[in-house]
Structures are given as C-alpha cells and as structure tokens.
Backbone and ligand atoms as CSV (ligand in chain L), in Angstrom:
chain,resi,resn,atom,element,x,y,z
A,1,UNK,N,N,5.326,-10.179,13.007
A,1,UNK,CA,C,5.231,-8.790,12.532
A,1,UNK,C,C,4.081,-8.675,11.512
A,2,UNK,N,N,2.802,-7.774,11.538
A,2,UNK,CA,C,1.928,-7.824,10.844
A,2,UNK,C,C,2.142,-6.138,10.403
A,3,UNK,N,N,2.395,-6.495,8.850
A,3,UNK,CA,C,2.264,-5.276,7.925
A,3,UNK,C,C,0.798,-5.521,7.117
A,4,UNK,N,N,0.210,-4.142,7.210
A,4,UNK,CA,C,-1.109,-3.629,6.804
A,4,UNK,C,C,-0.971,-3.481,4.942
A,5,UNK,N,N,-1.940,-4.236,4.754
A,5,UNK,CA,C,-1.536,-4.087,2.855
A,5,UNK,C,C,-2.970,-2.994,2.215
A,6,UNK,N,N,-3.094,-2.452,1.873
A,6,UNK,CA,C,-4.393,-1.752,1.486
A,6,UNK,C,C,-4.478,-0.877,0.293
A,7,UNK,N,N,-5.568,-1.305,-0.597
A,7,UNK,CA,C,-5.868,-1.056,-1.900
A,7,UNK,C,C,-6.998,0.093,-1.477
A,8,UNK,N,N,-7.200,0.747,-2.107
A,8,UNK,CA,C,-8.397,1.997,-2.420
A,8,UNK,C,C,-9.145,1.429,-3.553
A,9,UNK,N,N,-10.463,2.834,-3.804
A,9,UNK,CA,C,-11.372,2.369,-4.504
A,9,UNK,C,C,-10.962,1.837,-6.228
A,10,UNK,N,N,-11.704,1.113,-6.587
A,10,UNK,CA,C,-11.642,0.521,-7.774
A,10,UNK,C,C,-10.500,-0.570,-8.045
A,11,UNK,N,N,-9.991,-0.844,-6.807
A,11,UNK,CA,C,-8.472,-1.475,-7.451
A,11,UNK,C,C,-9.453,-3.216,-7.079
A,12,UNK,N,N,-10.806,-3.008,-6.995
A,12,UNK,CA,C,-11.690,-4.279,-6.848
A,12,UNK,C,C,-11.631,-4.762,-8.163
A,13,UNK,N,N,-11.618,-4.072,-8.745
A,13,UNK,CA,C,-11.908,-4.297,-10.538
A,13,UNK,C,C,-10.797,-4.237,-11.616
A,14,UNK,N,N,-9.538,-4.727,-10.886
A,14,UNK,CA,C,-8.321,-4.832,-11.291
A,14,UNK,C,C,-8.943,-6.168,-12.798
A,15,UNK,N,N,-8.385,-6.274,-13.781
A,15,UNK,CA,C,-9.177,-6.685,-15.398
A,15,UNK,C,C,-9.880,-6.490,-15.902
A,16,UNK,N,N,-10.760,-6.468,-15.373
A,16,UNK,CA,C,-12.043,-5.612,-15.929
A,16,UNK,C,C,-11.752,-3.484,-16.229
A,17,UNK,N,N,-10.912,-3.577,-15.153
A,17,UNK,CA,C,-10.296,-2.150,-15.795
A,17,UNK,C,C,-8.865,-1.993,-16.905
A,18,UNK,N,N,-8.816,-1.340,-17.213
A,18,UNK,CA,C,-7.893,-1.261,-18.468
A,18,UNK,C,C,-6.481,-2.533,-18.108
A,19,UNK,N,N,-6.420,-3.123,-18.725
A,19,UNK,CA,C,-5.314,-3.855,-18.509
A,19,UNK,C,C,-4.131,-3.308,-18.781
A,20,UNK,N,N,-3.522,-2.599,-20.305
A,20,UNK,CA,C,-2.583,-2.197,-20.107
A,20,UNK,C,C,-2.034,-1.062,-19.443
A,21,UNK,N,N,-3.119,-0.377,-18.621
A,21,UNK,CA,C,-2.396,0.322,-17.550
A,21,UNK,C,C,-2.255,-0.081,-16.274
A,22,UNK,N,N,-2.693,-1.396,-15.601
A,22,UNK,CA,C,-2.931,-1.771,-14.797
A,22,UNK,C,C,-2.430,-3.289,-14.253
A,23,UNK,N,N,-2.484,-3.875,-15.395
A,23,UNK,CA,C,-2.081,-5.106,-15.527
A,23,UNK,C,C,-2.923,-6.608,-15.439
A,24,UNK,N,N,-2.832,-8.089,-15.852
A,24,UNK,CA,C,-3.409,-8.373,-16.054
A,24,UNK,C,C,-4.112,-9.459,-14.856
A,25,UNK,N,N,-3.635,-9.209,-13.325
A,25,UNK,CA,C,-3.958,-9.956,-12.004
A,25,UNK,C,C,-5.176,-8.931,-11.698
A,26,UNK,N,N,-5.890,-10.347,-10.896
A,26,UNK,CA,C,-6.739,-9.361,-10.100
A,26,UNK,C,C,-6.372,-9.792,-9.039
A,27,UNK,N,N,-7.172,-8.662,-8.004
A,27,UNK,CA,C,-6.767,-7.975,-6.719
A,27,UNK,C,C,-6.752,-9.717,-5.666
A,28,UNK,N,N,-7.075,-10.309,-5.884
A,28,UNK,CA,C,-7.000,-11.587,-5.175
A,28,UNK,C,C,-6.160,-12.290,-5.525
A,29,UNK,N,N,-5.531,-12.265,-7.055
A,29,UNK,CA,C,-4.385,-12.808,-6.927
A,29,UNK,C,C,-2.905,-12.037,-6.482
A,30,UNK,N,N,-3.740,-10.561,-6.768
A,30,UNK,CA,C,-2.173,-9.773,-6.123
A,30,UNK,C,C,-2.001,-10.189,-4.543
A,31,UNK,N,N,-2.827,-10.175,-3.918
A,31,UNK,CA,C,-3.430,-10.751,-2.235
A,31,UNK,C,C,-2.361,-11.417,-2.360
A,32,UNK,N,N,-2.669,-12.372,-3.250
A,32,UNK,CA,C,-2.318,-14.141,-2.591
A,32,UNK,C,C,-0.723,-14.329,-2.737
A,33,UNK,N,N,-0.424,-12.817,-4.069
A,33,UNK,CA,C,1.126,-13.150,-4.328
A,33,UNK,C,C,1.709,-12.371,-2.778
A,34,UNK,N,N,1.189,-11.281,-2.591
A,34,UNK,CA,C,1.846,-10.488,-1.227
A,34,UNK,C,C,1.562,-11.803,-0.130
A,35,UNK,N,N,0.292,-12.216,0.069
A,35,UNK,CA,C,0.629,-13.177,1.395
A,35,UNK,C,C,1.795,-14.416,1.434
A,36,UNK,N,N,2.203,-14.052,0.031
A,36,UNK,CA,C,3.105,-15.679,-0.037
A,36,UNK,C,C,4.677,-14.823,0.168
A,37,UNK,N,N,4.517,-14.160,-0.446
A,37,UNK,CA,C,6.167,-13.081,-0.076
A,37,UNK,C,C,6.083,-13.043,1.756
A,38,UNK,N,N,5.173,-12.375,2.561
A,38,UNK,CA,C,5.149,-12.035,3.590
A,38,UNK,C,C,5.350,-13.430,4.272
A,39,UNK,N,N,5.118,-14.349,3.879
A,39,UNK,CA,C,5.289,-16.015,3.878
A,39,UNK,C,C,7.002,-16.206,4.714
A,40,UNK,N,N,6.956,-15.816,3.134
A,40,UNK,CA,C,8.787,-16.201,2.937
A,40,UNK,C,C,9.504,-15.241,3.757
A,41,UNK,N,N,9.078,-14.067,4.102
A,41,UNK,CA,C,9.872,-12.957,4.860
A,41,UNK,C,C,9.811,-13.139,6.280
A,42,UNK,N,N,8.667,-14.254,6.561
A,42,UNK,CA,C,8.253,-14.541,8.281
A,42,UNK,C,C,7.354,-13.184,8.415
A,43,UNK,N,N,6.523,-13.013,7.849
A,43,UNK,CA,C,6.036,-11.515,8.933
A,43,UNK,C,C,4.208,-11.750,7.856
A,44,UNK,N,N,3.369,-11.397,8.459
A,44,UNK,CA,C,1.647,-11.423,8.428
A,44,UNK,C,C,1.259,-10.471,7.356
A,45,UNK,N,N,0.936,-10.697,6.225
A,45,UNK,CA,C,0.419,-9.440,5.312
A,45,UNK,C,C,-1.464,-9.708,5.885
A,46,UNK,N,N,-1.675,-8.478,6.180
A,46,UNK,CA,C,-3.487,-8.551,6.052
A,46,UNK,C,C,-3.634,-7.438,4.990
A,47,UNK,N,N,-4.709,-7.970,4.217
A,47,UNK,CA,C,-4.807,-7.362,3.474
A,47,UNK,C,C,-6.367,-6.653,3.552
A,48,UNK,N,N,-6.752,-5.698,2.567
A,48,UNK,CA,C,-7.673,-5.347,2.898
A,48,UNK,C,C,-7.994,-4.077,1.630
A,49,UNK,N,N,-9.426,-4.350,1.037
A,49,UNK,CA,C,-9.532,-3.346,-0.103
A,49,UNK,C,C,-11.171,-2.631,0.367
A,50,UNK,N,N,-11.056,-1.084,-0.075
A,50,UNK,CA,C,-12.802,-0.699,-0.044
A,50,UNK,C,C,-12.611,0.575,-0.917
A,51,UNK,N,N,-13.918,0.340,-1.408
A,51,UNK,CA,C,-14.409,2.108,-2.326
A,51,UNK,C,C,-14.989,3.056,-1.219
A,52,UNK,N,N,-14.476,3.022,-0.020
A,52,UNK,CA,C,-15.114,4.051,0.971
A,52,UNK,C,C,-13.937,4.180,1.398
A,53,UNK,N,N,-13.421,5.645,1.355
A,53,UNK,CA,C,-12.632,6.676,2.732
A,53,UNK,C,C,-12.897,6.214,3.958
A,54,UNK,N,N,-14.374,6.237,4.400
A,54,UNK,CA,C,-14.460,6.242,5.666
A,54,UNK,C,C,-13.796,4.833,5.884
A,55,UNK,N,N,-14.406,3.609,5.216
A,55,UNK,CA,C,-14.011,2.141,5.652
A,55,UNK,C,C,-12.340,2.257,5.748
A,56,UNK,N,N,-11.413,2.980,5.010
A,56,UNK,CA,C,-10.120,2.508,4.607
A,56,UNK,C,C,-9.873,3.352,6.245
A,57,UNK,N,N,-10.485,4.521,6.474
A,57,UNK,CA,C,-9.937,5.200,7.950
A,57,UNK,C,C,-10.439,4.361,8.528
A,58,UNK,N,N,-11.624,3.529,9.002
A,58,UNK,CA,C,-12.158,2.749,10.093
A,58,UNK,C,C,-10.610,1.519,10.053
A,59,UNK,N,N,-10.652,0.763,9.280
A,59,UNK,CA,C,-9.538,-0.236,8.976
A,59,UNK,C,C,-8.529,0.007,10.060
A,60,UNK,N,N,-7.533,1.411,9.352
A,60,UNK,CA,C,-6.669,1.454,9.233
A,60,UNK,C,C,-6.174,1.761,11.282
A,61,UNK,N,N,-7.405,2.803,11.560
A,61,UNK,CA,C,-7.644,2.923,13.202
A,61,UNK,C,C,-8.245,2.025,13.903
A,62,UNK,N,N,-8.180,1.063,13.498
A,62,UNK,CA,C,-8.805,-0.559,14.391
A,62,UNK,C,C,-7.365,-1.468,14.184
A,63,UNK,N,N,-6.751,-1.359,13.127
A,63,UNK,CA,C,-5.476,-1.994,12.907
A,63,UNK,C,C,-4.046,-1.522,13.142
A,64,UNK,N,N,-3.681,-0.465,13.582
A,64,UNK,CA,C,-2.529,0.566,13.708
A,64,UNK,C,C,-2.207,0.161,14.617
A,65,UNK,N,N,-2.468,-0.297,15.798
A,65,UNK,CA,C,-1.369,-0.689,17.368
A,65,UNK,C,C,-1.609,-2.230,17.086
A,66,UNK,N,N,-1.973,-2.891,16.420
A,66,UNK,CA,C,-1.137,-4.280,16.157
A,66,UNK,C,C,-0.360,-4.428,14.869
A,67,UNK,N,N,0.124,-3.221,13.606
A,67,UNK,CA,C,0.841,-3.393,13.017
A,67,UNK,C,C,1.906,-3.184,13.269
A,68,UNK,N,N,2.858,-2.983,12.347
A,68,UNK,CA,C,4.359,-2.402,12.597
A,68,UNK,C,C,4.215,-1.702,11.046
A,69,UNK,N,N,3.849,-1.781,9.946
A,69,UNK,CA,C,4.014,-0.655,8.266
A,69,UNK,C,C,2.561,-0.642,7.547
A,70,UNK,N,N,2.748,-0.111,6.721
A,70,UNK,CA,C,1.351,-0.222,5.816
A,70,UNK,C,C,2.040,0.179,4.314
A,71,UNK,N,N,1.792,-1.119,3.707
A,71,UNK,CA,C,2.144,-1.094,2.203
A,71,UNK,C,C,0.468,-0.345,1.449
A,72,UNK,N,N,0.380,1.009,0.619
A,72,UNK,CA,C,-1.118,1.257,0.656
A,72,UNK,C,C,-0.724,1.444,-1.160
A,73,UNK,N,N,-2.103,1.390,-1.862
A,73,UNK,CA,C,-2.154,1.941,-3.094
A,73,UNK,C,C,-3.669,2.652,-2.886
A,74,UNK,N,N,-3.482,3.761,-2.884
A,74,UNK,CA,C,-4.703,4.499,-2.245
A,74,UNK,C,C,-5.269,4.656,-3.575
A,75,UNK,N,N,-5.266,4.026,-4.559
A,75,UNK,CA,C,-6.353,4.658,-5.879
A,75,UNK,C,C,-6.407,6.007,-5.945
A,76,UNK,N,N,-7.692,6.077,-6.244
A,76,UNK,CA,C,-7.705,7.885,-6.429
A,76,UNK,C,C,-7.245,8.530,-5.511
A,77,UNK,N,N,-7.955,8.215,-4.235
A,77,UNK,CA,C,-7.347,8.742,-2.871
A,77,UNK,C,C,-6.395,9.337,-3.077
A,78,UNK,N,N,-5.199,9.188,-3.674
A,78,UNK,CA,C,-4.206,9.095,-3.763
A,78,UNK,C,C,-3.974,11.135,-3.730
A,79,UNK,N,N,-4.831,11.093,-5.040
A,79,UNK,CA,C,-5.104,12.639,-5.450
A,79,UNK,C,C,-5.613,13.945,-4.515
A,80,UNK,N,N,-6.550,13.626,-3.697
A,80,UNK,CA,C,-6.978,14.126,-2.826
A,80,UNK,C,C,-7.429,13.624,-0.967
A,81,UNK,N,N,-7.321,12.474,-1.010
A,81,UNK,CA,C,-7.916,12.033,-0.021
A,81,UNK,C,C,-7.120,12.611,1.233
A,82,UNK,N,N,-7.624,13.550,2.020
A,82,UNK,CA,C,-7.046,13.997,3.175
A,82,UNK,C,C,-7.811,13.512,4.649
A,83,UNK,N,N,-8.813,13.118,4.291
A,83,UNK,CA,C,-9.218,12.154,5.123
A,83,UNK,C,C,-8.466,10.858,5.902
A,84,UNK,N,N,-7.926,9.814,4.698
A,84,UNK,CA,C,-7.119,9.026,4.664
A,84,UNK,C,C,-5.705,9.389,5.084
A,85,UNK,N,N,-5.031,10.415,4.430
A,85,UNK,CA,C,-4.334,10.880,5.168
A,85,UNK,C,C,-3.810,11.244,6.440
A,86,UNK,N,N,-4.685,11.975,6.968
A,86,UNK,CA,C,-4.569,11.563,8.312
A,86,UNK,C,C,-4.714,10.438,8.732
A,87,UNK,N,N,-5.521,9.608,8.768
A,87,UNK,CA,C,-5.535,8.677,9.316
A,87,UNK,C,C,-4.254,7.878,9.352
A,88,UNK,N,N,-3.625,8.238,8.458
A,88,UNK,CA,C,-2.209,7.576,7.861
A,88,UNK,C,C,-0.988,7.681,9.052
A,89,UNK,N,N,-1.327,9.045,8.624
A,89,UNK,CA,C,-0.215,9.606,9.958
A,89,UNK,C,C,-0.622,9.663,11.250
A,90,UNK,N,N,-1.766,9.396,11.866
A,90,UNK,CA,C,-2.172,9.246,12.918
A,90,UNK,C,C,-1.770,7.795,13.893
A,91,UNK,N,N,-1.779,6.836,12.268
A,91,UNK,CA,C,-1.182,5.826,12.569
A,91,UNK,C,C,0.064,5.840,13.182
A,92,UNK,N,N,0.913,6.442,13.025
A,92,UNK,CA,C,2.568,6.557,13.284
A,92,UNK,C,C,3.651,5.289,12.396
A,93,UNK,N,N,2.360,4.548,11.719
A,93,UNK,CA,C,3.288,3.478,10.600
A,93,UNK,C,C,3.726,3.972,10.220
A,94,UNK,N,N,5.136,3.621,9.714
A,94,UNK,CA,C,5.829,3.771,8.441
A,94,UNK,C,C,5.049,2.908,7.324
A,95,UNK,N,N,4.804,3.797,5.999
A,95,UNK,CA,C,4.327,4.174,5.023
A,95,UNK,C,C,5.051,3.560,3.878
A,96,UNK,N,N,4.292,2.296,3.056
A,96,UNK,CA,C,5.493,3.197,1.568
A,96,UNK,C,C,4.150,2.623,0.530
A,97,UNK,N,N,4.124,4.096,-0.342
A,97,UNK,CA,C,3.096,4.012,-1.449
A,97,UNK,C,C,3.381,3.421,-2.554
A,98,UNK,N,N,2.226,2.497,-3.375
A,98,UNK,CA,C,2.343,1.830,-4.222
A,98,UNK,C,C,1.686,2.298,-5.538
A,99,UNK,N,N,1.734,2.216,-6.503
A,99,UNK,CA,C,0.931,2.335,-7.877
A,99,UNK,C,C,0.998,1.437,-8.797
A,100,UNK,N,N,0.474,0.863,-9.776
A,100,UNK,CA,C,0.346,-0.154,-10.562
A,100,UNK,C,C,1.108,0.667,-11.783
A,101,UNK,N,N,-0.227,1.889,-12.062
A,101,UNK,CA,C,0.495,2.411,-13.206
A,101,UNK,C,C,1.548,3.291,-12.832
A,102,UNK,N,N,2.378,4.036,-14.034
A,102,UNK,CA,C,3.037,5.504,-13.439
A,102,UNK,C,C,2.289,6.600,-13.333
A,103,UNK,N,N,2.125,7.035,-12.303
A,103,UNK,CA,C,0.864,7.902,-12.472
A,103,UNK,C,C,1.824,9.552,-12.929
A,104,UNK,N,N,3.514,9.334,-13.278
A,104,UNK,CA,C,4.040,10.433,-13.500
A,104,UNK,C,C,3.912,10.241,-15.227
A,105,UNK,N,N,3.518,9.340,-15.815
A,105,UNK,CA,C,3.202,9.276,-17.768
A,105,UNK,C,C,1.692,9.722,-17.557
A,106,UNK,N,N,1.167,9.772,-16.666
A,106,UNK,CA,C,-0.790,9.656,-17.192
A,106,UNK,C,C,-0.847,11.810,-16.914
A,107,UNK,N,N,-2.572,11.729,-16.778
A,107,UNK,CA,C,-3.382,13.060,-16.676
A,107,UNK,C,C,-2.289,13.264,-15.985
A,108,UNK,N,N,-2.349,14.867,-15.818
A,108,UNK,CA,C,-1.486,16.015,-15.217
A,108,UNK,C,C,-2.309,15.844,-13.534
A,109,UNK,N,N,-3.074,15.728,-13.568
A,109,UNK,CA,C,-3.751,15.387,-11.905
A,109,UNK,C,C,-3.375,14.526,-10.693
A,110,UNK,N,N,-2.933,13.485,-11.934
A,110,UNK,CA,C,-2.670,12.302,-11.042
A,110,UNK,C,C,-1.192,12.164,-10.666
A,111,UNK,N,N,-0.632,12.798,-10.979
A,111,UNK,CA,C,1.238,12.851,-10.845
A,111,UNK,C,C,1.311,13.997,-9.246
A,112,UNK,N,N,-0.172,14.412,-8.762
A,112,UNK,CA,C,-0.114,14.772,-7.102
A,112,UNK,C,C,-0.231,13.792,-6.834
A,113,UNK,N,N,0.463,13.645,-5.095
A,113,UNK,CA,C,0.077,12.474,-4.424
A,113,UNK,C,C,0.068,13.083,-3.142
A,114,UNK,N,N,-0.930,13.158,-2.583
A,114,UNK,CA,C,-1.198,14.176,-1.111
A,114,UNK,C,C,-0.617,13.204,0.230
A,115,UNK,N,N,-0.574,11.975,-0.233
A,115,UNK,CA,C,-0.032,10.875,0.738
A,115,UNK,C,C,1.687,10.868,0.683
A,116,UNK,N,N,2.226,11.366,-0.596
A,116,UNK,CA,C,3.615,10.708,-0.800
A,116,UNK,C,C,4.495,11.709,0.361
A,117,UNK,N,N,3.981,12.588,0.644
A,117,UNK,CA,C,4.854,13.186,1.569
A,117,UNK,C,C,5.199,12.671,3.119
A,118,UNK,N,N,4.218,11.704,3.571
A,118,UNK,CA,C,4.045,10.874,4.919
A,118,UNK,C,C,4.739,9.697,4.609
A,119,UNK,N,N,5.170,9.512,3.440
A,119,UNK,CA,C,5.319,7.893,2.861
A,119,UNK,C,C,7.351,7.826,3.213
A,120,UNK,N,N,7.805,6.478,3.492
A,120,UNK,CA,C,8.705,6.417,3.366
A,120,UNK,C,C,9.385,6.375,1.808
A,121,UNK,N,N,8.680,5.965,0.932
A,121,UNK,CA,C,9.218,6.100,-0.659
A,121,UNK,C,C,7.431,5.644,-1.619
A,122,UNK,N,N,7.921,5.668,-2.313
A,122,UNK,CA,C,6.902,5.449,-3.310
A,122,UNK,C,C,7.563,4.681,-4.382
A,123,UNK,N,N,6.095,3.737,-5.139
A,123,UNK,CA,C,6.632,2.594,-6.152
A,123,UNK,C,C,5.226,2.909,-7.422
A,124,UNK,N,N,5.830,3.275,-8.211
A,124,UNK,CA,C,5.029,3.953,-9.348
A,124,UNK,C,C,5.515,3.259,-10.548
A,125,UNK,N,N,4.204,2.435,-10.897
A,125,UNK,CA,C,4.780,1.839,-12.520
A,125,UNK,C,C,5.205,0.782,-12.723
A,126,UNK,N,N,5.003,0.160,-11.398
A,126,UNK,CA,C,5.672,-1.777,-11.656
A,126,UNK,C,C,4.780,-2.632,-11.332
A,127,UNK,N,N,3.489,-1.943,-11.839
A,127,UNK,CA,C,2.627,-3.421,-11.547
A,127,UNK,C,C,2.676,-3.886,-10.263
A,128,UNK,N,N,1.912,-5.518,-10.357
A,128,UNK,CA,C,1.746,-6.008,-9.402
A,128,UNK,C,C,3.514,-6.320,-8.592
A,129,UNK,N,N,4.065,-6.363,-8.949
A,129,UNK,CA,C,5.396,-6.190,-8.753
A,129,UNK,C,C,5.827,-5.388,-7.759
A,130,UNK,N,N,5.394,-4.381,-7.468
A,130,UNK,CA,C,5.383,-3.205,-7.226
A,130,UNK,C,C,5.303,-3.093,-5.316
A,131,UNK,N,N,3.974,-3.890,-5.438
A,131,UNK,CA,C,3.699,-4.545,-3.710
A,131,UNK,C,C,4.770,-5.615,-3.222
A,132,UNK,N,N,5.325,-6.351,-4.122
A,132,UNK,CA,C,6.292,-7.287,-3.298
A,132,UNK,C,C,7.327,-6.472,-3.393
A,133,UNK,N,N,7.761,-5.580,-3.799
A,133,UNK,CA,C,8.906,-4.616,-3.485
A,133,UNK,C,C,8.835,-3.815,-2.259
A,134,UNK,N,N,7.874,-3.497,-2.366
A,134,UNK,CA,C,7.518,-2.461,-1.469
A,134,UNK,C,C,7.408,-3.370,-0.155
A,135,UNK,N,N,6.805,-4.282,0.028
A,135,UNK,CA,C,6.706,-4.839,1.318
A,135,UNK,C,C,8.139,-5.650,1.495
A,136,UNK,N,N,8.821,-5.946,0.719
A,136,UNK,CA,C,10.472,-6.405,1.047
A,136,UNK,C,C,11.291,-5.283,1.422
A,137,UNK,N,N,11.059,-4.475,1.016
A,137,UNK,CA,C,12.093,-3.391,1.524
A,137,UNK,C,C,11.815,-2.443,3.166
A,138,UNK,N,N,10.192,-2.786,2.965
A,138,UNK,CA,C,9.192,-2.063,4.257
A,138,UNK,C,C,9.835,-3.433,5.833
A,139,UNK,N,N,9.854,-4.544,5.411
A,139,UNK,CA,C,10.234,-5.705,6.286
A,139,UNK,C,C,11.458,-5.630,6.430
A,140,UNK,N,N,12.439,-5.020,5.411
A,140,UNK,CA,C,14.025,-4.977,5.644
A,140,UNK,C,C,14.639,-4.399,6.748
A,141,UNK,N,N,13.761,-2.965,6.198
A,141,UNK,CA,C,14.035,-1.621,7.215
A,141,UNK,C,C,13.347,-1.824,8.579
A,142,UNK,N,N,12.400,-2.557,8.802
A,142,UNK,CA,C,11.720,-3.046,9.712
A,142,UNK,C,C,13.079,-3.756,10.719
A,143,UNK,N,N,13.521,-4.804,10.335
A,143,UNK,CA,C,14.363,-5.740,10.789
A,143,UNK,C,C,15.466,-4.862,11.185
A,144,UNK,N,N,15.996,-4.321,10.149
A,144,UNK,CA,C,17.233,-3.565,10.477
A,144,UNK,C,C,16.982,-2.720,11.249
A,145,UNK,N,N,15.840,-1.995,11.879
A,145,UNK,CA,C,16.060,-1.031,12.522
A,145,UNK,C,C,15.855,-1.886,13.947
A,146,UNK,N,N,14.998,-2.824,13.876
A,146,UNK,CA,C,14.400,-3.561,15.727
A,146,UNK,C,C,15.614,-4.001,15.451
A,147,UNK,N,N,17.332,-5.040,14.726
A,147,UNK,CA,C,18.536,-5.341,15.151
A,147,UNK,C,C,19.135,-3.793,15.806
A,148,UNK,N,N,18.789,-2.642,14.882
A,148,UNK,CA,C,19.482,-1.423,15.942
A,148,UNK,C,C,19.063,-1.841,17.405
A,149,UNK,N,N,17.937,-1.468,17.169
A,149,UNK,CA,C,17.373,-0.818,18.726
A,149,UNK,C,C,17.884,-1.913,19.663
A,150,UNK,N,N,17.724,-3.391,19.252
A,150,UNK,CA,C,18.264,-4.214,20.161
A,150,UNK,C,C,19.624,-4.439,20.485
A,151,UNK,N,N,20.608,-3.846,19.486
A,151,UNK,CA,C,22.363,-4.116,20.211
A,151,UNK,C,C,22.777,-3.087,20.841
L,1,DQA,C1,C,-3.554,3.925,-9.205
L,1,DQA,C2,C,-3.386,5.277,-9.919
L,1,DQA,C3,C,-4.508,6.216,-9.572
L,1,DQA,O1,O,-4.354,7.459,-10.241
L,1,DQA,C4,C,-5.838,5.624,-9.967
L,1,DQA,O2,O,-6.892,6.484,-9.568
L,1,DQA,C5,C,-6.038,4.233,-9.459
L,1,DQA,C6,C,-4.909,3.310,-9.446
L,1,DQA,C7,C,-2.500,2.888,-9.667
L,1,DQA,O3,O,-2.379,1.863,-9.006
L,1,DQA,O4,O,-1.861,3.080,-10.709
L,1,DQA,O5,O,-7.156,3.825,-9.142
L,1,DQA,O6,O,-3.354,4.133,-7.821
C-alpha cells in the first residue's frame, strides 16, 4: 500500500524557519521518521516536497492510481491554493491534512484552509508528530475498510 506524503512550499526550510512555531526537525528528518512508521505499519510512504503548485499538481497526477491516501501539509497552499485542490480531489484519495503549527492561534488568514473541506480530518499543532498520526490513522481506516470490502 503506497500512501503519498507531501509538504508545500517552504516546509524545505524547516530550522532555518522559526523554530518555535515549527519545530526543531528538518524536512529530511521528518521523511525519515514517516518512512520508518510506514515501515512498521507494512505500507510505502513516498515522500515528496516543492515551492511550485504546478510541481505538487504534476506529482500528485503521475502518482494517484498507484496510491491508496495522501498525508499533505500544503504550506501556504493551504490558504488559497485551488489549483492543488483540485488536483486533490481529482485524485479520489482520501485526504488527511497536516500542520506543524496551529494555524487556529496564528494571523486571522491562516485559520482558512481551502483544502480542509476534501480532507478526511485535519492535524493542526503537533509538530512533526503530527504526520505519524495522521498516516496511522490514514493506514487504519485504510485496512479497516479493504477487511470490510473483503468479508
Ligand atoms: C503550515 C502553516 C501555514 O500557514 C504556513 O504557510 C506553512 C506551514 C504549518 O505546517 O504549520 O508554511 O502549513
């Protein structure tokens, strides 16, 4: 089972950007902690980060009929990107959005999320933490639903 992991722009510069809103891993070690969970769960994390819309839609429509979810932290995207969006739902993955910070304590802007409505839940405010939740619970519901379909 290969679940789609995907960061948006700037989350390249995870320490070098504010740490205490963000935390203190960078994006290669968050990688390496999700590929080791997806490890232990039996199922493929690919991961994959860009500061381009277009690249995160190219990705995401070259990768959608060999996934089964997409764990995403769309960065800004998050705010407006309707581009990405679709692409989201075009996918027909099940969805669940991630955030490092809470983006419901920060600017009044960022507490939209134009994605959270396609999303099966959202994880706001737990850090790197945040992705191994999200992809344990995305693999749960995964499982539990292919044991439905199969009895
Ligand atoms: C973010 C929150 C966004 O508002 C921001 O633009 C980011 C990171 C987060 O992980 O907390 O780049 O998605």
């Amino acid at each position: 089972m290969r679940i789609l992991v995907i960061h948006g722009p700037n989350l390249n510069m995870l320490v070098k950007r504010d740490k205490a809103t963000y935390g203190e891993k960078t994006l290669d070690e968050i990688d390496a902690l999700v590929k080791k969970e997806a490890q232990a769960l039996s199922v493929e994390a690919v991961t994959f980060q860009s500061n381009h819309e277009g690249a995160l839609v190219d990705f995401i429509q070259e990768q959608a009929d060999s996934a089964r979810g997409v764990v995403i932290n769309p960065g800004a995207l998050t705010h407006y990107g309707f581009a990405l969006l679709d692409a989201l739902i075009d996918s027909k993955l099940p969805i669940i959005e991630v955030h490092l910070s809470n983006i419901y304590r920060r600017e009044e802007w960022r507490a939209r999320s134009v994605i959270a409505p396609i999303t099966r839940g959202q994880i706001s405010g737990l850090g790197w933490r945040g992705y191994i939740a999200a992809l344990q619970v995305l693999v749960a519901e995964l499982k539990a639903e292919a044991s439905r379909a199969g009895s």
